[in-house]
C-alpha positions, 0 to 999 in steps of 0.5 A, a space after each residue: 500500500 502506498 502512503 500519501 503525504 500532505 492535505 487533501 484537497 476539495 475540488 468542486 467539478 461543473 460541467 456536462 457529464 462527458 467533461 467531467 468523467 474526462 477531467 477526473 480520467 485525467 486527474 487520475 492519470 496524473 503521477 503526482 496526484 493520488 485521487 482519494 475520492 469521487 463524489 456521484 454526479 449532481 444535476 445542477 439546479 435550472 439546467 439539465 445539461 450541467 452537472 457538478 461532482 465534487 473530487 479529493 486528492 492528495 500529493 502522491 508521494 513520489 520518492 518512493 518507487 517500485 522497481 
């Protein structure tokens, strides 16, 4: 198991449903990002187009590497 350093990090996400799975694919792809949790996605009021989620991360500790 890896072990993460530093403060989570909230981070509120707002757009259509395909931008958002394609911004939280690319957060997670990301080496020096450890994403600790994904929130389901919430309709925002007025519109059925735009939704928000809400993602945590955390610096991934990066020092140490599997050979």
């Amino acid at each position: 198991m890896q072990k993460w350093r530093g403060n989570v990090l909230k981070i509120r996400l707002m757009g259509t449903k395909n931008d958002i799975k394609w911004f939280e694919k690319l957060l997670q792809r990301q080496p020096k990002v450890a994403v600790t949790e994904v929130s389901e996605l919430y309709r925002n009021k007025g519109t059925n187009r735009y939704y928000r989620a809400y993602v945590e991360v955390q610096k991934a500790n990066i020092k140490e590497k599997s050979d």
